[in-house]
C-alpha positions in Angstrom: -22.5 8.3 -37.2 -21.7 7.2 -33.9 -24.2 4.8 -32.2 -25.4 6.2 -28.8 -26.7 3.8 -26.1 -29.0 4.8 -23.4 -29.6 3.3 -20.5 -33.1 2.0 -19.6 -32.6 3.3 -15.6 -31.3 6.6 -16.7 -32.7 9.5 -14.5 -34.8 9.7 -11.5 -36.2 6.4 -9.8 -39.0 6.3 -8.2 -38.3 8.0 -4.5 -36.8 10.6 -6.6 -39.2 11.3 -8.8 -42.1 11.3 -6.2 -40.1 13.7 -3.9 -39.3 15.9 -7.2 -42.9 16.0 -8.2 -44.1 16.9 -4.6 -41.9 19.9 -4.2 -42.9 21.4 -7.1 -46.7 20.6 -6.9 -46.6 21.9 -3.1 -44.5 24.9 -3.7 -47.2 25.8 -7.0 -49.6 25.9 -4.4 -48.2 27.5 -1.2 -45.9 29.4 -3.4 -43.0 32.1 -0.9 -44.5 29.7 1.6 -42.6 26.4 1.1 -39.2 24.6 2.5 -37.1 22.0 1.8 -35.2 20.6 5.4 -31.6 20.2 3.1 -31.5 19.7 -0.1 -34.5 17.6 -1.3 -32.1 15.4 -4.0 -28.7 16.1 -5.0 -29.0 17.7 -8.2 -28.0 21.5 -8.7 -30.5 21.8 -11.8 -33.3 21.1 -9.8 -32.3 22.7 -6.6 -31.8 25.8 -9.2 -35.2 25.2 -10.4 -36.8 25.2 -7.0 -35.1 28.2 -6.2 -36.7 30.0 -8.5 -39.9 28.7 -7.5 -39.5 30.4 -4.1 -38.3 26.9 -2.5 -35.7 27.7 0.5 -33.4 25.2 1.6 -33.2 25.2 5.2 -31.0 23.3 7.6 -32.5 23.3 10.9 -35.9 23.6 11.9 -35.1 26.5 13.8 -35.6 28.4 10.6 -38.8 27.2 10.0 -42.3 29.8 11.3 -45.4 28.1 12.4 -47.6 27.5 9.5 -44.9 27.0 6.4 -44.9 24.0 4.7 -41.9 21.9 4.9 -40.5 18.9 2.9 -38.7 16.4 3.8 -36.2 15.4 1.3 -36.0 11.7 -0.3 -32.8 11.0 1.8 -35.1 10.9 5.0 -34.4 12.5 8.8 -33.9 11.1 11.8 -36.8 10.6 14.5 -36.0 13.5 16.8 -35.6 16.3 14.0 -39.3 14.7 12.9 -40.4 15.2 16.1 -38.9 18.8 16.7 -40.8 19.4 13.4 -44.1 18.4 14.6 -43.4 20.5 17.8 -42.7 23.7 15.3 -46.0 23.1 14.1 -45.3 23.3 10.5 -46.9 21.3 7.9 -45.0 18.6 6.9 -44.9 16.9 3.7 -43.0 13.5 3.8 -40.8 12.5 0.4 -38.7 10.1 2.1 -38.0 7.8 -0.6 -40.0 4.2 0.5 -37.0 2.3 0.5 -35.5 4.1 3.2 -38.4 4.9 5.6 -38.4 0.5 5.3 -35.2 1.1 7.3 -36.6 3.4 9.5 -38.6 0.9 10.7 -36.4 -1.8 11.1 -33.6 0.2 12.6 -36.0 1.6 15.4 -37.1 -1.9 16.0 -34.1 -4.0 16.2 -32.6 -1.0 18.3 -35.9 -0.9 20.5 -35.3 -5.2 20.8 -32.0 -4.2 22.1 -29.9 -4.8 18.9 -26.7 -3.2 18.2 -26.7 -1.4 14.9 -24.3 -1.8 11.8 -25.0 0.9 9.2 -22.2 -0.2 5.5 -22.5 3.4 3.8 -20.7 6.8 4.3 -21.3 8.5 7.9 -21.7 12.0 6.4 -24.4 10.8 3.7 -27.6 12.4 4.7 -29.1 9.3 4.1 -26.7 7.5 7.0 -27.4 10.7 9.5 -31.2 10.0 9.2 -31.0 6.2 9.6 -28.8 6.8 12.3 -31.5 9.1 14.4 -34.0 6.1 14.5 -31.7 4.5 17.0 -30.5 7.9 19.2 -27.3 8.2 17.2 -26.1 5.1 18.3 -24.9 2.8 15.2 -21.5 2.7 14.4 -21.0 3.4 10.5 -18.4 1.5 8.5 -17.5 2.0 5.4 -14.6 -0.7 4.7 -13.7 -3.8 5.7 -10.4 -2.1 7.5 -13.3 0.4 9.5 -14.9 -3.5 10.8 -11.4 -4.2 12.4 -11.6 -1.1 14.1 -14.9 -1.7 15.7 -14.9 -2.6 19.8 -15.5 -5.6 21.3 -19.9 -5.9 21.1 -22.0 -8.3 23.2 -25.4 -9.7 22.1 -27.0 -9.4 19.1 -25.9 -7.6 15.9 -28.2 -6.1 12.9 -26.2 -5.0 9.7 -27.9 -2.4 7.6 -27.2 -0.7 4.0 -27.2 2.3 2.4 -29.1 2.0 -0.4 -27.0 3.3 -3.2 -24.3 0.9 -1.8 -22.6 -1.9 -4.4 -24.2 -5.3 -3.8 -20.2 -6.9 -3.5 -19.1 -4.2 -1.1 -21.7 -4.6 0.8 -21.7 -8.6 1.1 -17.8 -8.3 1.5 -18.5 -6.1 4.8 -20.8 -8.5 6.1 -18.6 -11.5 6.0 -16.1 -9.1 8.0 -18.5 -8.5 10.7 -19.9 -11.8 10.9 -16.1 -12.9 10.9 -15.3 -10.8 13.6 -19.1 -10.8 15.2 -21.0 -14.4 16.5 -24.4 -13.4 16.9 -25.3 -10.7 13.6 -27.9 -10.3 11.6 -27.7 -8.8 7.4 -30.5 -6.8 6.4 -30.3 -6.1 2.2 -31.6 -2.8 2.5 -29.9 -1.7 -1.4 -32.4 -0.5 -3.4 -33.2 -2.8 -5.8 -33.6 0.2 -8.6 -29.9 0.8 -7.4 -28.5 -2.9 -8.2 -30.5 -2.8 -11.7 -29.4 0.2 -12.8 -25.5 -0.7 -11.5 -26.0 -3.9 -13.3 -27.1 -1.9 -16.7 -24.3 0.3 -16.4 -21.6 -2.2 -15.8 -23.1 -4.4 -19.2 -22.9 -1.3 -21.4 -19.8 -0.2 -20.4 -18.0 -2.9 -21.2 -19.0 -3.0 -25.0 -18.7 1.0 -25.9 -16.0 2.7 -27.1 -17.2 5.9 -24.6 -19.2 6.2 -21.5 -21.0 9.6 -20.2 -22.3 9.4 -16.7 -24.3 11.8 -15.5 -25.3 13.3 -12.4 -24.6 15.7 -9.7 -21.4 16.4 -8.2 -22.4 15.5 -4.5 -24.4 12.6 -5.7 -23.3 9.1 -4.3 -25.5 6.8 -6.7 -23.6 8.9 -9.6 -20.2 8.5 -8.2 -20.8 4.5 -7.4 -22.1 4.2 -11.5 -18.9 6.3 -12.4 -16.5 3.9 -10.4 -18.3 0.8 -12.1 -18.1 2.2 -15.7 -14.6 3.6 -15.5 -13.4 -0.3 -14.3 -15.0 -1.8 -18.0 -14.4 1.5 -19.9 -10.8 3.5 -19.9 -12.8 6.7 -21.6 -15.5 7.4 -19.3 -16.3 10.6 -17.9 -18.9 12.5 -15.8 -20.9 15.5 -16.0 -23.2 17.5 -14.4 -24.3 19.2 -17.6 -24.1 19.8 -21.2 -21.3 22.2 -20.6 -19.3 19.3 -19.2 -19.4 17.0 -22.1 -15.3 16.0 -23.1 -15.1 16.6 -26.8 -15.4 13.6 -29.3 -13.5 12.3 -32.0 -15.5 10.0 -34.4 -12.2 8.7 -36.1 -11.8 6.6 -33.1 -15.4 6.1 -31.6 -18.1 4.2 -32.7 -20.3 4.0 -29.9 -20.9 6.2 -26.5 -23.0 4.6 -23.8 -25.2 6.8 -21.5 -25.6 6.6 -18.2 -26.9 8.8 -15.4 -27.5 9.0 -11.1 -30.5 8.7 -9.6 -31.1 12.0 -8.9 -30.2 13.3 -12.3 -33.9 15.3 -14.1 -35.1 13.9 -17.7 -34.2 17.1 -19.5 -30.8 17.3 -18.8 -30.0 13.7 -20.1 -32.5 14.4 -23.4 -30.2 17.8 -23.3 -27.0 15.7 -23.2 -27.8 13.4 -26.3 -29.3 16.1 -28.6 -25.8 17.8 -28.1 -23.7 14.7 -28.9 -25.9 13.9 -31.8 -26.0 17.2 -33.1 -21.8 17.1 -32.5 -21.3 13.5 -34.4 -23.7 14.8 -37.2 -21.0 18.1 -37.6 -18.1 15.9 -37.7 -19.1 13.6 -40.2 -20.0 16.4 -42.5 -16.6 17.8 -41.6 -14.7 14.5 -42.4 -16.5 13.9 -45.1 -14.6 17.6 -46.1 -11.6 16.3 -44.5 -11.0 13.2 -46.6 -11.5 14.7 -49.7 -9.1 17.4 -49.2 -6.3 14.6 -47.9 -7.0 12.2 -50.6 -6.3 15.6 -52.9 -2.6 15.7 -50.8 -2.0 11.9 -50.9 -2.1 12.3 -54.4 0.3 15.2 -53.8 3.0 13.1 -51.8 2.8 15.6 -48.5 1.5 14.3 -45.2 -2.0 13.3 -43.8 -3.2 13.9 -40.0 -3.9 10.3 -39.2 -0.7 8.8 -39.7 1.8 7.6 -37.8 5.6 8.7 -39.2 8.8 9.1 -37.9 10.8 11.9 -37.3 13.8 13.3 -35.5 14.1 15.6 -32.0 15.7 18.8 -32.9 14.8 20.6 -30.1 12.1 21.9 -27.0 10.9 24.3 -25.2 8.8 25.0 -22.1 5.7 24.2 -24.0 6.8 21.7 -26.9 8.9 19.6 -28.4 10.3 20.4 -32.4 10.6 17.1 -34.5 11.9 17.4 -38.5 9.9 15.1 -40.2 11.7 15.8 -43.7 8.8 18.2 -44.5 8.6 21.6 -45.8 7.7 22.5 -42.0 9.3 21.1 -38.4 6.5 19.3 -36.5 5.5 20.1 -32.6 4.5 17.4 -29.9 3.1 19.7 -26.6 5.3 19.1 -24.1 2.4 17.7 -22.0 2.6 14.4 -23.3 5.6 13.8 -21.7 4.9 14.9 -18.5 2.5 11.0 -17.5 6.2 9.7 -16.3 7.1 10.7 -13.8 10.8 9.8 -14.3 11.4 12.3 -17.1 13.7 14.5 -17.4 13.9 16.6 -20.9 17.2 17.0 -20.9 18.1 13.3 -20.6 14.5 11.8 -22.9 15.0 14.7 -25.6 18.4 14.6 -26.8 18.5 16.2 -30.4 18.8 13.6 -33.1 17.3 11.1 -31.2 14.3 9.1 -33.5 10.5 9.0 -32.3 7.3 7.5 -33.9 4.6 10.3 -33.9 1.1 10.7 -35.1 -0.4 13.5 -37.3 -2.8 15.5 -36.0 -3.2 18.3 -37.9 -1.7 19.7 -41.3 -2.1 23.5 -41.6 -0.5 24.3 -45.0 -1.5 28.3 -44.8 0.1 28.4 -41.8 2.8 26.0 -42.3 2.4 23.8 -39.0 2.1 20.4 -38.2 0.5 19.2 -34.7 2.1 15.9 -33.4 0.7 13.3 -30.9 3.3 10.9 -28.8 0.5 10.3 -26.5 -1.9 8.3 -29.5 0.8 6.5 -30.7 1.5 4.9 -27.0 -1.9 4.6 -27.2 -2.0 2.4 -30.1 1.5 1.0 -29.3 0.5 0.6 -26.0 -2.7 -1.9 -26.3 -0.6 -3.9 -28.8 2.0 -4.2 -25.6 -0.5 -4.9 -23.3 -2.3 -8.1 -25.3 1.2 -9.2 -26.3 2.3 -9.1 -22.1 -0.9 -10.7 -21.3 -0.5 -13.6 -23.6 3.6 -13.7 -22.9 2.4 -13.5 -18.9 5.3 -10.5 -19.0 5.2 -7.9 -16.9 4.4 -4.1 -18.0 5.4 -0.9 -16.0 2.8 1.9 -15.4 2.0 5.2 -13.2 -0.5 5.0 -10.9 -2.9 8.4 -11.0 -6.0 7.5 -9.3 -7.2 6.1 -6.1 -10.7 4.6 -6.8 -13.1 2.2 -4.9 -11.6 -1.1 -4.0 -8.4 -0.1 -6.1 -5.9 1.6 -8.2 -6.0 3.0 -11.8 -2.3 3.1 -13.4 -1.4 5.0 -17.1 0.0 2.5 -19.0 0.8 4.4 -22.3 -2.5 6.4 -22.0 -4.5 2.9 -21.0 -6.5 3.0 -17.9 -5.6 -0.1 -16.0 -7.5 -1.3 -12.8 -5.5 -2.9 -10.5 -8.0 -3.9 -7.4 -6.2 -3.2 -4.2 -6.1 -7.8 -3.3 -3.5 -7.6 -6.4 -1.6 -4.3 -5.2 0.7 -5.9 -2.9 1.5 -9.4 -2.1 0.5 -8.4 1.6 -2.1 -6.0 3.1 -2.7 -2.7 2.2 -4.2 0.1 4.6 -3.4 2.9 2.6 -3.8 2.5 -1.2 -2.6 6.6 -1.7 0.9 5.5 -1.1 1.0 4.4 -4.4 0.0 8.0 -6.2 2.1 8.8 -9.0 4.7 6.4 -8.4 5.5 3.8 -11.0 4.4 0.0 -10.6 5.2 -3.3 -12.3 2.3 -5.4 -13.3 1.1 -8.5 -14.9 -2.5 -8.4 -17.0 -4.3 -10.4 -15.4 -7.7 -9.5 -17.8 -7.6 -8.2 -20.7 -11.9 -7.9 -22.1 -12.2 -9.4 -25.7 -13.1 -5.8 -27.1 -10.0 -4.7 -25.1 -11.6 -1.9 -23.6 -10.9 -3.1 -19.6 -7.4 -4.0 -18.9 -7.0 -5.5 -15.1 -3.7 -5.9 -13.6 -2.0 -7.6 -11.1 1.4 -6.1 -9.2 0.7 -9.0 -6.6 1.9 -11.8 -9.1 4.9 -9.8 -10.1 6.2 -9.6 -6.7 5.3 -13.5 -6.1 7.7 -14.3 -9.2 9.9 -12.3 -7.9 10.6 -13.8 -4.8 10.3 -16.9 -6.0 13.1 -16.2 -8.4 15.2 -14.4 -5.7 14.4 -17.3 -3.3 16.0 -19.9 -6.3 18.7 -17.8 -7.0 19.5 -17.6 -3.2 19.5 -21.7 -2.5 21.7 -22.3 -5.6 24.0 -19.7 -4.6 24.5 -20.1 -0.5 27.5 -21.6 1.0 29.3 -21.7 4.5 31.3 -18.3 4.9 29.5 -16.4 2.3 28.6 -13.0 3.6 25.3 -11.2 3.0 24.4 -7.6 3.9 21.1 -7.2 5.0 19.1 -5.4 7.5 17.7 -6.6 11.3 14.4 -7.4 11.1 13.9 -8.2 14.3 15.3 -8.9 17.8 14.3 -11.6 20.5 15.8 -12.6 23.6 17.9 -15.7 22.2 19.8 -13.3 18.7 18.3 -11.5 15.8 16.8 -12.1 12.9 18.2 -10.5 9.6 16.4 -9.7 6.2 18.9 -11.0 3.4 16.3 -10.3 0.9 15.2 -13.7 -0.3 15.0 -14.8 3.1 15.5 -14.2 7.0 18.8 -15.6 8.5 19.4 -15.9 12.3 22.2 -14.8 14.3 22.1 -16.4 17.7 23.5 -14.5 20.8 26.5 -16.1 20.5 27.4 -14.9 17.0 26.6 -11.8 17.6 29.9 -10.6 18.9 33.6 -11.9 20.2 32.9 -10.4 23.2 29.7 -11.5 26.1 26.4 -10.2 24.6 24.0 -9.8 27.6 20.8 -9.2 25.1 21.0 -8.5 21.2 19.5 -5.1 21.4 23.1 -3.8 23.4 24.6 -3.6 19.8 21.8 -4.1 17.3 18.9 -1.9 16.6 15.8 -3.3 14.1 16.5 -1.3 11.0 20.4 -1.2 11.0 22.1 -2.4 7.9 25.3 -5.4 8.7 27.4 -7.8 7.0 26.2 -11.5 8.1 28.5 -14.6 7.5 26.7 -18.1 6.9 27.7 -20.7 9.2 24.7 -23.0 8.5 21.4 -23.8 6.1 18.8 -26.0 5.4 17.4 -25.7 2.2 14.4 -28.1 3.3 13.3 -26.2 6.4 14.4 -22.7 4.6 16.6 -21.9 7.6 19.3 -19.9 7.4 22.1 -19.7 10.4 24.7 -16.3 10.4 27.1 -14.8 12.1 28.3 -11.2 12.9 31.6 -12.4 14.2 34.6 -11.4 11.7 37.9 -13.3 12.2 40.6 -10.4 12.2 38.1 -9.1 15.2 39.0 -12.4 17.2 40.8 -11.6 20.2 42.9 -14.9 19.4 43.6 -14.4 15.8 47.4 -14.5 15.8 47.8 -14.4 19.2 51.1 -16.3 18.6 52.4 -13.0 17.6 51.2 -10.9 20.4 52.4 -13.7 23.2 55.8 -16.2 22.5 56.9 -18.8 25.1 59.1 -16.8 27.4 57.6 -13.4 27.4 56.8 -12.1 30.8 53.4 -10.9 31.1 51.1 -9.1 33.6 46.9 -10.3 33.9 44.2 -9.9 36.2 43.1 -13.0 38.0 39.2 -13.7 37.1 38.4 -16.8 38.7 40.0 -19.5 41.2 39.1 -23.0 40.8 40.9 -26.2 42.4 43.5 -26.8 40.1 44.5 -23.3 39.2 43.2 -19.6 38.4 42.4 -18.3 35.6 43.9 -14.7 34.7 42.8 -11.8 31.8 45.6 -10.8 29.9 43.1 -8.9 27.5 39.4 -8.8 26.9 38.6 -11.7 25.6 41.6 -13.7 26.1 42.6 -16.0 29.3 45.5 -18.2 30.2 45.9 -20.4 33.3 47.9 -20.6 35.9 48.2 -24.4 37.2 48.2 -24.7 41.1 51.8 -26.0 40.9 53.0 -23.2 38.4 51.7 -20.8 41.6 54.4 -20.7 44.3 57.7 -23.3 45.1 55.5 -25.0 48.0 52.3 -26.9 47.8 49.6 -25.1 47.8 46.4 -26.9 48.7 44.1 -24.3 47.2 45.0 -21.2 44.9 43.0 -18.4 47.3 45.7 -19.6 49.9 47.8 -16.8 48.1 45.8 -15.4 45.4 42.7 -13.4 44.8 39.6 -12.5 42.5 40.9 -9.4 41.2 44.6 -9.4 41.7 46.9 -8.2 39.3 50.1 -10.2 38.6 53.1 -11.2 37.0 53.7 -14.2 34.9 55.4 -16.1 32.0 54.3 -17.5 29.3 54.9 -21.5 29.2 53.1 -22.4 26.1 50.7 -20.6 23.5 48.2 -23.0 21.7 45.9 -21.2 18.8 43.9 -24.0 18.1 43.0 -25.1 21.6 42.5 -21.2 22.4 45.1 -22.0 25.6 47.9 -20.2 26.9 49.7 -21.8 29.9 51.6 -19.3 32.3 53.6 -19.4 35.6 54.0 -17.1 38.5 56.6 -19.1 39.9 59.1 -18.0 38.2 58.5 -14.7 38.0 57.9 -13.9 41.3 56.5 -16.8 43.1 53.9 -16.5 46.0 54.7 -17.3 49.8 51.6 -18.6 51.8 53.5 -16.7 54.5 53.8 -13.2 53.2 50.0 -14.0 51.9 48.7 -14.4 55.3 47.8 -18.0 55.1 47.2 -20.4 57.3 49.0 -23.7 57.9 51.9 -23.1 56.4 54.6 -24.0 59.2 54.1 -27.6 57.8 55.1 -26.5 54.3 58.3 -24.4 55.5 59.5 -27.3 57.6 59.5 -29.5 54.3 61.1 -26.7 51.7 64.0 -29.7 51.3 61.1 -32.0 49.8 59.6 -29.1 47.4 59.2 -30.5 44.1 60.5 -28.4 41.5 57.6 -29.4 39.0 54.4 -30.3 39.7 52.7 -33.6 38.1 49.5 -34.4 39.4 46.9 -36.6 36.6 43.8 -34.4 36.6 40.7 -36.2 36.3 38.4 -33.1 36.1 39.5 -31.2 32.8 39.0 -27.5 32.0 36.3 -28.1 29.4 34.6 -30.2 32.1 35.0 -27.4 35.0 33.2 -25.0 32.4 30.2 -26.9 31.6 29.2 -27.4 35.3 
């Protein structure tokens, strides 16, 4: 049979059983006459029990008359509900569990010293309420590292309490956040120490059994906190309330069950728990002991035996199972069910008729001619053989996630519990661990216990080897004028930076566009999607220069074509400088027209006969791609008369038309390039 471990802190502790033992002593002798202010321990059987007893719960002690006898449960009050009790003049009877009227006192005198408060434990915890009422209501109540973050900005000095249920690393790891974020603070280990040993028991027997039964009530934190630490060394643990909650057992694949239970959990429910698991493992045996006999009789027979693994062929499903020929007398079933862990699957594509699939033998009803498949315990025997072959191959596995548990994940790897905590869920911080529900992860084991009952993973490494690869693949494959799409990351005043995946590129303002970019967020928006160019890298400093700007969008790409030597054209002059103006003939494209290219008499500036915004006619002298210049003359389309212009001095310049050059040649010691860097 079986081997059943109990657990030496299993039941009440102390507080508990003191506060237990004084409500039903008090109400045998005061009996219609007694009260409990909320429920003295959270456990239904014994709230049941005190029911029955004539024990009322109240909430308030505005329900309580003058004269009744009222307890005060284990989790404690605050002070003024104690004093509003005194003032009903009702006899109290005090079963605040020691541990926590210790914090009492040091919570009202820290707060009295002028401390600020730091309760680690959940706010809506009786417990935390009554804490909190020795220092008016004013602690703030964290429960996570993220809640510390969140706290304002405190002065003076700080004194860090704990609920006394709370996990001993939970606890510490809180503390370093508020000392982190706090100078002066002070920590207070206010966990019961009954607490940490019977955490400590459980976590040691859990990780050596085949099953784990925790037990407790439903609204009981110490029972939630032991089921959190067994399920992490344990995939098959589960907890009950009762014996009517116990998950049924299979001796073929368990040899021992470790028992736990809560605080707050009465001695005859646990000795009501094992009695019916013993008395279960003893009916199995004698029915296996039936069971082999009668398959021994078909091995010798040639038909099949529940146990085995065979494999058989898909021949069909419906709604509620899947039909497999096994080359049997009778077509197996699988319930549809088992499928239904991925998320991804889709019967019509994952059940194809003919396709093969390994399945295990549960049951062999001859009489009735049925046989019950399992996919789900041949993943599950497949599936650890995976995992210990991944974690010594450090190759990554693929799993669900189902559950959101304290300080992690738990994914479904082939009907394997594995703990990812949330520092290996991501390679960068995590808020919301929920995100992750039901969606499938990669992950690498990271442990894997020797009796392979606790499998911890890691997505965090397989997202660090995957950049890593990305980032190799990307250096060995970059060169000038590849393009990358990627997305904008983000924008600053002087370009953008773009996510290519492996790595962020830049696009200064300049690249951004052909045409003058006043500020990057004119065209770009963070989030957009766009086809980057490299113009630049340095594999050593990981940088990554790009540009937006595609050739054929050029205004100058084959601007031969558009303008020949000859053609006359028409432009808008932009800007006047010494030597010239310079005209638009299109966005983004600009000729000159030399001073002497202007009018047939000497000009001594261009605004003698031109101006900012003047449209005009000219011809085109030369066209130079390369040098992005287009020379162009007025002259002899329509040249300008200083006269007609309404310029000044120009009786000199008509008295002198014989000597008008016909070309002007001047040596120009201030170039174009020069002009448009000052």
């Amino acid at each position: 049979m079986a081997e059943i471990i109990v657990a030496k802190t299993a039941g009440f502790c102390f507080g508990v059983d003191n506060a237990v033992k004084l409500a039903f002593r008090i109400s045998e002798e005061n009996p219609g006459n007694t009260s409990t202010l909320g429920e003295i321990i959270h456990n239904r059987q014994v709230m049941e029990e005190l029911a029955q007893r004539g024990v009322k719960v109240v909430e308030s002690p505005d329900e309580l008359k003058e004269g009744e006898h009222v307890i005060i449960r284990a989790h404690g009050i605050g002070e003024a509900v104690y004093n509003e009790l005194k003032k009903r003049n009702v006899i109290i009877h005090d079963a605040t569990c020691p541990y926590v009227k210790r914090i009492h006192k040091l919570v009202r005198q820290k707060h009295a010293e002028g401390c600020t408060i730091i309760i680690v434990g959940d706010r809506n915890h009786p417990e935390i309420i009554g804490v909190n009422g020795w220092c008016d209501n004013r602690a703030y109540v964290v429960s996570s590292i993220e809640e510390v973050d969140l706290l304002p900005d405190i002065s003076g000095p700080i004194c860090v309490f704990a609920q006394t249920t709370m996990k001993q690393e939970k606890f510490d790891g809180i503390y370093e956040a508020v000392k982190k974020k706090f100078a002066n603070t002070q920590k207070f280990d206010t966990i019961c120490n009954a607490t940490e040993v019977r955490q400590r028991e459980a976590r040691e027997i859990s990780g050596t059994v085949d099953m784990m039964i925790v037990i407790g009530g439903k609204n009981s934190s110490n029972t939630q906190k032991l089921f959190e630490i067994c399920s992490e060394n344990c995939p098959l643990t589960f907890k009950i309330e009762t014996v009517a909650d116990l998950p049924p057992l299979d001796i073929k694949n368990i040899n021992t069950i470790g028992i736990t239970a809560g605080a707050s959990t009465p001695d005859w429910v646990i000795r009501e728990v094992i009695e019916t698991m013993e008395e279960n493992l003893r009916n199995q045996e004698q029915e296996m002991s039936f069971k082999e006999a009668f398959e021994a009789y078909e091995s010798e027979t040639g038909d099949l035996r529940a146990g085995e693994i065979v494999k058989g062929r898909i021949i069909g499903y419906n709604t509620s199972e899947v039909f497999v020929d096994l080359g049997y007398k009778s077509d197996g079933t699988i319930p549809l069910e088992e499928f239904l862990d991925d998320p991804d699957f889709d019967p019509e594509k994952d059940l194809k008729e003919g396709d093969e699939i390994l399945v295990y033998i549960t049951r062999v009803n001859d009489m009735e001619g049925t046989v019950s498949l399992s996919k789900r315990k041949v993943d599950l025997i497949y599936g650890m053989e995976e995992i210990e072959k991944a974690y010594n191959e450090k190759k990554p596995l693929e799993a669900v996630v189902k559950e959101v548990v304290n300080g992690g994940v738990v994914a479904n790897y082939k009907g394997i519990r594995v703990f990812i905590p949330a520092s290996q869920i991501s390679d960068q911080y995590v808020k919301d661990l929920n995100q992750f529900l039901n969606k499938k992860v990669k992950f690498e084991v990271l442990e894997l216990s020797k009796n392979k009952r606790r499998v911890v993973g890691s997505r965090k490494n397989v997202l660090e080897k995957e950049k890593a690869q990305k980032l190799e693949e990307f250096w060995n494959n970059i060169e000038i004028g590849k393009e990358y799409t990627g997305t904008v990351k983000s924008l600053t005043n002087f370009g953008a930076f773009i996510d290519l995946g492996a790595v962020d590129g830049l696009v200064h303002i300049s690249e951004l566009s052909w045409k003058k970019v006043n500020k990057p967020s004119d065209i770009l928006k963070v989030g957009q999607t766009v086809k980057a160019r490299v113009i630049g890298f340095d594999k050593e400093k990981q940088k990554v220069s790009l540009s937006l700007k595609r050739p054929e969008d050029n205004p100058w790409y084959n601007i031969e074509k558009k303008y020949s030597v000859g053609d006359v054209v028409e432009g808008k002059i932009i800007r006047l400088v010494p030597f010239g103006a310079f005209v638009e003939l299109e966005e983004g494209v600009e000729g000159l027209v030399h001073i002497s290219q202007i009018s047939n008499v000497h000009l001594a500036k261009p605004d003698e006969v031109l101006s900012v915004g003047q449209v005009v006619k000219m011809k085109v002298l030369e066209v130079n791609p390369e040098l992005k210049k287009i020379s162009l003359s007025i002259r002899e389309v329509e040249p300008l008369d200083p006269k007609r212009a309404g310029g000044n001095n120009n009786e000199a310049a008509a008295e002198n038309t014989e000597d008008i050059p016909t070309s002007h040649v001047e040596e120009l010691k201030t170039t174009i390039a020069d002009f448009i860097k000052e």
